[in-house]
C-alpha positions in Angstrom: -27.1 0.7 -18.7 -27.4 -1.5 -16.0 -24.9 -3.9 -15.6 -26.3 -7.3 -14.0 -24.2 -8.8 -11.2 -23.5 -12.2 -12.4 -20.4 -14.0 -13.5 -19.5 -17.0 -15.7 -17.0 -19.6 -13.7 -15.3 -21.2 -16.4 -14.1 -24.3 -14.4 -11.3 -26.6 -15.3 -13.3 -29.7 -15.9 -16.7 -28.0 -15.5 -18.7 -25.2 -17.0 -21.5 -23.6 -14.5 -22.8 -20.2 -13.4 -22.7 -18.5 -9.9 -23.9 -15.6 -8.5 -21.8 -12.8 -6.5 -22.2 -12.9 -3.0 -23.1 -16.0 -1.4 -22.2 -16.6 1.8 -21.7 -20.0 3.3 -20.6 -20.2 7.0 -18.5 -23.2 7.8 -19.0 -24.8 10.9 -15.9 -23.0 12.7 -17.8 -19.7 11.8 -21.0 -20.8 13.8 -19.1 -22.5 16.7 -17.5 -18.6 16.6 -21.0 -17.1 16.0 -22.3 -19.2 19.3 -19.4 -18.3 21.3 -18.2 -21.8 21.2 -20.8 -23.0 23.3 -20.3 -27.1 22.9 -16.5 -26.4 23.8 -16.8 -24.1 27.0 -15.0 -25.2 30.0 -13.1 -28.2 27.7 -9.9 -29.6 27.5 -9.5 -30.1 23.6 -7.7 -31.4 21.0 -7.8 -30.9 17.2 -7.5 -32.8 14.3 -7.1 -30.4 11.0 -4.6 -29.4 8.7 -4.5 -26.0 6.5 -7.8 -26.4 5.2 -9.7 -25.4 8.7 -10.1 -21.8 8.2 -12.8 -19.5 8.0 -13.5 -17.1 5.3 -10.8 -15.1 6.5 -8.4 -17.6 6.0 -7.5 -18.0 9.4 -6.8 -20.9 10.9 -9.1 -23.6 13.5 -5.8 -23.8 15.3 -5.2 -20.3 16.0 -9.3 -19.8 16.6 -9.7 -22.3 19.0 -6.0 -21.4 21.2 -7.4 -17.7 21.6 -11.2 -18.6 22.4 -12.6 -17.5 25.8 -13.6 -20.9 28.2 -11.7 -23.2 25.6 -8.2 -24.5 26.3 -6.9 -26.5 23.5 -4.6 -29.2 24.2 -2.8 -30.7 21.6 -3.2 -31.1 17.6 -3.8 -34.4 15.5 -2.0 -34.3 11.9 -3.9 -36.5 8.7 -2.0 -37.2 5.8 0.1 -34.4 4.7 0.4 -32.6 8.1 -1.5 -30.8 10.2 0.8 -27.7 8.4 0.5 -29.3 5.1 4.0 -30.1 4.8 4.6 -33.7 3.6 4.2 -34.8 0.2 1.3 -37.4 -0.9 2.2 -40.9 0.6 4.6 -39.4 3.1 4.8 -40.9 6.9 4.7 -37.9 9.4 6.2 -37.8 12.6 5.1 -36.4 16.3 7.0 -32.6 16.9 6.1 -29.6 18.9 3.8 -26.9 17.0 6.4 -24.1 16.7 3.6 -21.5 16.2 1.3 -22.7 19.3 3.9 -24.9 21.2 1.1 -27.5 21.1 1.7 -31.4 20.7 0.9 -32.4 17.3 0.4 -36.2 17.0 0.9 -37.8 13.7 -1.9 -40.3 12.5 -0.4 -41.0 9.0 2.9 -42.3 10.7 3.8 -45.0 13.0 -0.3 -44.9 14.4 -3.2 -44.3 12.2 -5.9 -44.5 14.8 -4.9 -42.5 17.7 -3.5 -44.5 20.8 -5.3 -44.2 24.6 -2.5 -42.3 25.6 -2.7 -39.3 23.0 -6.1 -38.6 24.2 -5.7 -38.8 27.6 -7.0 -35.7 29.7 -9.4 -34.5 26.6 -12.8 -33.9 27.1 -13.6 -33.5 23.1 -11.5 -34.1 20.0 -12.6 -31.1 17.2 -12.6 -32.5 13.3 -11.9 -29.6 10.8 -10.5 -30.6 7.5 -11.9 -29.3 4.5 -13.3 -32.8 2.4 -12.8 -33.9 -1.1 -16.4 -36.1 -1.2 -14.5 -38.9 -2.7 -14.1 -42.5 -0.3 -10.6 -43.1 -0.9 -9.1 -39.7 0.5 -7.7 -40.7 3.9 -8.8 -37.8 5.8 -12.5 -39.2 6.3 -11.0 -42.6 6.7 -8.5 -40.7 10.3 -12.3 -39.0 11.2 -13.5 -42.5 11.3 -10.1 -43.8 13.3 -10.5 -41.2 15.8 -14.2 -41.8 16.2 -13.5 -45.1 17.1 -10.3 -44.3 19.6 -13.0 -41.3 21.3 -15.4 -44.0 21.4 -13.4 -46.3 23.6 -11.9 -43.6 25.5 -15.2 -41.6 26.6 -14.0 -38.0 24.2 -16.4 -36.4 22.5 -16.0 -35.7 19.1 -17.4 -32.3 17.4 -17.0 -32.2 13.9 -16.9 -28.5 12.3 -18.7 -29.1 8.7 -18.0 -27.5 5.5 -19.4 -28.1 1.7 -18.8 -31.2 -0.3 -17.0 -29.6 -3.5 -19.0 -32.1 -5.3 -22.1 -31.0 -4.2 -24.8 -33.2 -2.2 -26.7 -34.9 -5.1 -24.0 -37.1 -6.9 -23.6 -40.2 -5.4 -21.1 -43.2 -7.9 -19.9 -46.3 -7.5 -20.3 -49.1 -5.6 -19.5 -50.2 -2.1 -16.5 -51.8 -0.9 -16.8 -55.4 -0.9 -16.1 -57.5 2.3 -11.8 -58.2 2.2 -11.2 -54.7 0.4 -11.8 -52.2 3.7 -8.5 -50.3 3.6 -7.0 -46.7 4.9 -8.1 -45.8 1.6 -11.5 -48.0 1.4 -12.6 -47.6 4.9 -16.1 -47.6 5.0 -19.5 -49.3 2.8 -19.8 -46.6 0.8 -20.6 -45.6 -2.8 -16.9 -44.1 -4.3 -18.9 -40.5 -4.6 -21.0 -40.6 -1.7 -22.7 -36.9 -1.3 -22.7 -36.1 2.0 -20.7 -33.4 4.0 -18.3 -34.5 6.2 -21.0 -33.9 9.2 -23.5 -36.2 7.6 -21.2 -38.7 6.9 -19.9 -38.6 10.3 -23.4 -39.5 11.5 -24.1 -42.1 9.4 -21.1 -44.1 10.3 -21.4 -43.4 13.6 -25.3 -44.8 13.4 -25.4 -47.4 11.1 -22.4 -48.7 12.3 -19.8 -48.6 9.4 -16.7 -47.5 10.9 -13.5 -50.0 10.9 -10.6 -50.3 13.0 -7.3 -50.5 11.0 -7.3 -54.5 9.9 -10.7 -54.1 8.9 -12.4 -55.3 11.3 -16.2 -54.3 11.7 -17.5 -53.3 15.5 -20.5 -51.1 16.1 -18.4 -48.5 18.7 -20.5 -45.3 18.9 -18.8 -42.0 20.5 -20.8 -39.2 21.5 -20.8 -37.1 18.8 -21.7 -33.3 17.8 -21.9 -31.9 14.6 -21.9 -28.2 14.2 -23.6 -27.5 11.1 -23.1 -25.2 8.0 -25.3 -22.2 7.7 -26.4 -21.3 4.4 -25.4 -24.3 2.2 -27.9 -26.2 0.0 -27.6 -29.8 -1.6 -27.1 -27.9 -5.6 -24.0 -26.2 -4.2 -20.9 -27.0 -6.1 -17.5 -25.2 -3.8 -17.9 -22.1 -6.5 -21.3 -21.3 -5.1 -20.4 -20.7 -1.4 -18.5 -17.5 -1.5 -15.2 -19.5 0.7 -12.3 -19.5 -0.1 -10.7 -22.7 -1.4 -7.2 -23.6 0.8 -6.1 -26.7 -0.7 -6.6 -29.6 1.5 -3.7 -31.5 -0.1 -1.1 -31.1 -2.9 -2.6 -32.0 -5.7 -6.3 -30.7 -4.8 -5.3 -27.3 -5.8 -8.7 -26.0 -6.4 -12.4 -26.7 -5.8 -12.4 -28.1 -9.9 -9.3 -30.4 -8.9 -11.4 -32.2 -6.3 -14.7 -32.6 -9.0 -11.6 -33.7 -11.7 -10.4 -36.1 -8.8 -13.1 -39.4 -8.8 -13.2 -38.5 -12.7 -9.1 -39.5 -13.6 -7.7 -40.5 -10.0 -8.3 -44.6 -10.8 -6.5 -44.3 -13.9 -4.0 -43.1 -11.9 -3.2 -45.7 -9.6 -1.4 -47.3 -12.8 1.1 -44.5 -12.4 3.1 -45.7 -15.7 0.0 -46.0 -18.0 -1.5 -42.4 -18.8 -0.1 -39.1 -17.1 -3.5 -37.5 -15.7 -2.1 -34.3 -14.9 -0.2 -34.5 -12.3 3.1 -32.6 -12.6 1.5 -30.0 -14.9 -1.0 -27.2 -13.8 -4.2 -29.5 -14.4 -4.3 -32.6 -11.8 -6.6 -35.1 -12.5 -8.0 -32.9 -15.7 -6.2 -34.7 -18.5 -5.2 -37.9 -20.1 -2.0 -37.9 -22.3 0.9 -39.7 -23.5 3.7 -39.4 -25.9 2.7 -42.1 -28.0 -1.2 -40.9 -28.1 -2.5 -39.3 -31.2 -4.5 -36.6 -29.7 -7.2 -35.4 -32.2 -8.0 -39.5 -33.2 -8.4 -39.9 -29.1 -10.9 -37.4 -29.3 -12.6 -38.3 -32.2 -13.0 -41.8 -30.2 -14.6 -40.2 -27.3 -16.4 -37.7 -29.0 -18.2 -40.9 -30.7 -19.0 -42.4 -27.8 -21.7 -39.3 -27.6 -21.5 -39.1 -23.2 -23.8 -37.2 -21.2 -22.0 -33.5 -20.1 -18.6 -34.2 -21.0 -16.8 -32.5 -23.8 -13.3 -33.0 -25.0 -10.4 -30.8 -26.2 -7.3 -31.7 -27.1 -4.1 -30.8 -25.7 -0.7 -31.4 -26.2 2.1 -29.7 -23.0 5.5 -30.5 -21.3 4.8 -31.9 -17.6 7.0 -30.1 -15.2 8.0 -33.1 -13.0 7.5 -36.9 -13.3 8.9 -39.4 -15.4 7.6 -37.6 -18.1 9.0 -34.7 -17.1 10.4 -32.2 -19.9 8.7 -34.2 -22.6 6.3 -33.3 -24.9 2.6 -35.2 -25.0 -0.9 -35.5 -26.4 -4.2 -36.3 -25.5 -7.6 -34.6 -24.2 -8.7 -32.8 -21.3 -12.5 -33.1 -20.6 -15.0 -30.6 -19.2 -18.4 -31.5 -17.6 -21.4 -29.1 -19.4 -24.0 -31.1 -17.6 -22.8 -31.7 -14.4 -25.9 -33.5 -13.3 -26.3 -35.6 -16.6 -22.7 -36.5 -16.1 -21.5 -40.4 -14.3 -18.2 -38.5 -13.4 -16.7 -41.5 -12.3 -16.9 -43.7 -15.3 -15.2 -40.8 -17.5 -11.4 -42.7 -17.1 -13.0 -46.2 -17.8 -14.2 -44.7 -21.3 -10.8 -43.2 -22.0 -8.7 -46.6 -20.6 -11.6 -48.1 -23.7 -10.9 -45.7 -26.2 -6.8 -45.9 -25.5 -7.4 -49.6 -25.7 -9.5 -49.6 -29.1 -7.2 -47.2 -30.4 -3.3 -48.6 -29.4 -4.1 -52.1 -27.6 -3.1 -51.2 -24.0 -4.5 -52.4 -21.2 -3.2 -51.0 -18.1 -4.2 -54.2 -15.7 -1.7 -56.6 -17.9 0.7 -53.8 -17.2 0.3 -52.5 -13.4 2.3 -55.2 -11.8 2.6 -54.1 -7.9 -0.1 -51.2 -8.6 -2.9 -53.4 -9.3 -3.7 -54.0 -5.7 -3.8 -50.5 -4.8 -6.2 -49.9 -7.9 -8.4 -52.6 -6.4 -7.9 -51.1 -3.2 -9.2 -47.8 -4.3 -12.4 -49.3 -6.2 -13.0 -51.7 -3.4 -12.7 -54.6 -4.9 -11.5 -56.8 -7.6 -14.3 -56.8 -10.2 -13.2 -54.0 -11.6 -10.2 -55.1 -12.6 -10.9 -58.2 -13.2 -13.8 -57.5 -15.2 -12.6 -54.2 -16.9 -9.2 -55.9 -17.6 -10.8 -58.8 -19.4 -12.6 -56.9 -22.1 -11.8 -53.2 -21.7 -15.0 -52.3 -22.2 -17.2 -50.0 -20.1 -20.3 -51.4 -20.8 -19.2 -54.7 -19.0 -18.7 -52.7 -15.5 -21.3 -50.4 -15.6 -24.2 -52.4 -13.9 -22.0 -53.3 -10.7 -20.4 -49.9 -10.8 -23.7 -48.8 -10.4 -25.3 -51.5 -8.0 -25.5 -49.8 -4.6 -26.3 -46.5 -5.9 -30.1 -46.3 -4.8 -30.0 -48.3 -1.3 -27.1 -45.6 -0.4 -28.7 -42.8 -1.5 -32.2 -43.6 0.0 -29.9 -44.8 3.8 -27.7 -41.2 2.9 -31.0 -39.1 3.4 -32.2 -39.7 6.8 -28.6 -38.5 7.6 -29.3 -35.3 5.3 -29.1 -31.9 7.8 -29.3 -29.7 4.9 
């Protein structure tokens, strides 16, 4: 009998097929591959964190410190460390790399954007974090930072790409609207924006998008390289490249974390409303309370009839939080049609259906977290709107507003 060479990925939140074998090469496999021609004869520094590896899991740090013609400098840490060692929200300070004996900067600390004197005697500044595709994670928001400082400086900035684990089709949501630009809202960009971190990269540095930390908008261009993927199409979810997944923060766990991520992770800016999974082995891949009946909250969203999104009850102690220890209900969801599916919009139907079924409505109850929800939307429609009614249909058409101009600007910035 011959045995065909396929398996079925049964995803957390997503249901899809992949083949054995595929080979993606990241960016810091090429630059390898070309004998890290764009860095020979450079003083460099890094910006990365645990994520920049190759297939073999090791890391951008050690590659580029033992590479012939290369001498790297010093290291940049994002949010959570260039070591990954500081929690979610957590300042990081400047230290001595005890594995390199390297400078490591901190730009989620006392400086987000990199000061003159950090990047003085650099000739390029290297960007390899691993992305999530989603505009509020701050890493692309310190690419953008560091664009800006290389800019002003005269550095050059290569960025090393790698897949967007949401693939490079699904693009959600609506820009950021002018007085919402934020660390975590830093650019006029859909929410789910489809591009790799290389494409995006470009695009901000053309069409000038980038921001400096109050907001402000100035059209500073640095000289910038991309070193592309090799093998890596625009269908690709992270399960289809053949890489490894190294989490690129703590609660990103897997590839299926960062899809669940834009689905639940606005709901969970109103950290006392519904836990999403965070604390238990699913983040961002559930909605429950102790209060919620869990079979009549499917029933509610299984009426609704979505496109590619299935429900399951589930009912499980989280392990830390304030709910911590305490049993509680509710559904985790699946996307069987991952194209069909408006990912995004997947919390807004459960906040309705918790709201048809119990009468709560987060934004009368958020208090100081409302204007980090807003923050993370990029704007205040949303919870304005949303807030006033609770009912999806009422945000959908300005969710959805920007959609097309971004996706028809995104593809003349396409390299795959």
């Amino acid at each position: 009998m011959k045995i065909k060479k396929y398996i079925v990925v049964l995803l957390l939140p997503l249901l899809t097929v992949t083949t054995l074998g595929a080979q993606v090469k990241p960016g810091i496999e090429v630059l390898r591959e070309n004998g890290f021609d764009c860095l020979q004869g450079k003083r460099v520094g890094l910006l990365t964190n645990p994520s920049g590896v190759d297939r073999e899991l090791r890391s951008t740090i050690d590659i580029l410190k033992a590479a012939p013609g290369v001498t790297l400098v010093r290291l940049f840490g994002p949010e959570h460390g260039v070591r990954g060692d500081a929690w979610a929200g957590e300042e990081t300070q400047d230290f001595k790399d005890p594995a390199t004996g390297l400078q490591v900067y901190s730009l989620y600390g006392r400086y987000r954007e990199p000061t003159s004197e950090m990047l003085e005697g650099l000739d390029a500044v290297v960007y390899d974090i691993q992305d999530v595709g989603t505009r509020s994670y701050t890493f692309i928001s310190s690419l953008g930072l560091m664009m800006r400082a290389c800019a002003a400086k005269g550095v050059e900035v290569i960025v090393l790409d790698r897949p967007n684990p949401l693939g490079g089709n699904k693009i959600e949501g609506s820009y950021v609207a002018g007085g919402f630009h934020s660390f975590v809202g830093q650019y006029r960009i859909p929410y789910i924006y489809g591009l790799t971190v290389g494409e995006l990269a470009t695009l901000i540095n053309e069409e000038g998008l980038n921001r400096g930390q109050k907001g402000n908008l100035e059209h500073v261009k640095c000289k910038l390289t991309v070193v592309p993927m090799k093998g890596w199409r625009r269908n690709m979810l992270f399960a289809d490249t053949g890489l490894p997944w190294v989490l690129p923060s703590p609660n990103i766990p897997t590839s299926e974390s960062a899809v669940c991520y834009p689905a639940a992770g606005l709901c969970g800016e109103m950290y006392n409303y519904l836990n999403i999974g965070i604390g238990y082995t699913l983040p961002f891949g559930l909605f429950a309370e102790e209060w919620i009946d869990a079979e009549a909250l499917k029933a509610r969203l299984d009426s609704y009839c979505l496109k590619g999104v299935a429900w399951r009850t589930i009912h499980f102690k989280p392990l830390s939080g304030r709910l911590s220890g305490k049993l509680i209900h509710g559904v985790q969801y699946f996307f069987t049609d991952y194209e069909a599916a408006e990912i995004s919009l997947t919390q807004f139907y459960v906040m309705q259906a918790v709201n048809e079924l119990y009468g709560r409505n987060p934004f009368k109850e958020s208090g100081e977290r409302l204007a980090m929800f807003n923050k993370v939307t990029g704007t205040d429609f949303i919870s304005s709107k949303f807030g006033a009614t609770m009912r999806v249909a009422d945000i959908e058409a300005y969710w959805r507003k920007d959609e097309d101009e971004f996706r028809r600007l995104a593809e003349v910035y396409h390299i795959y």
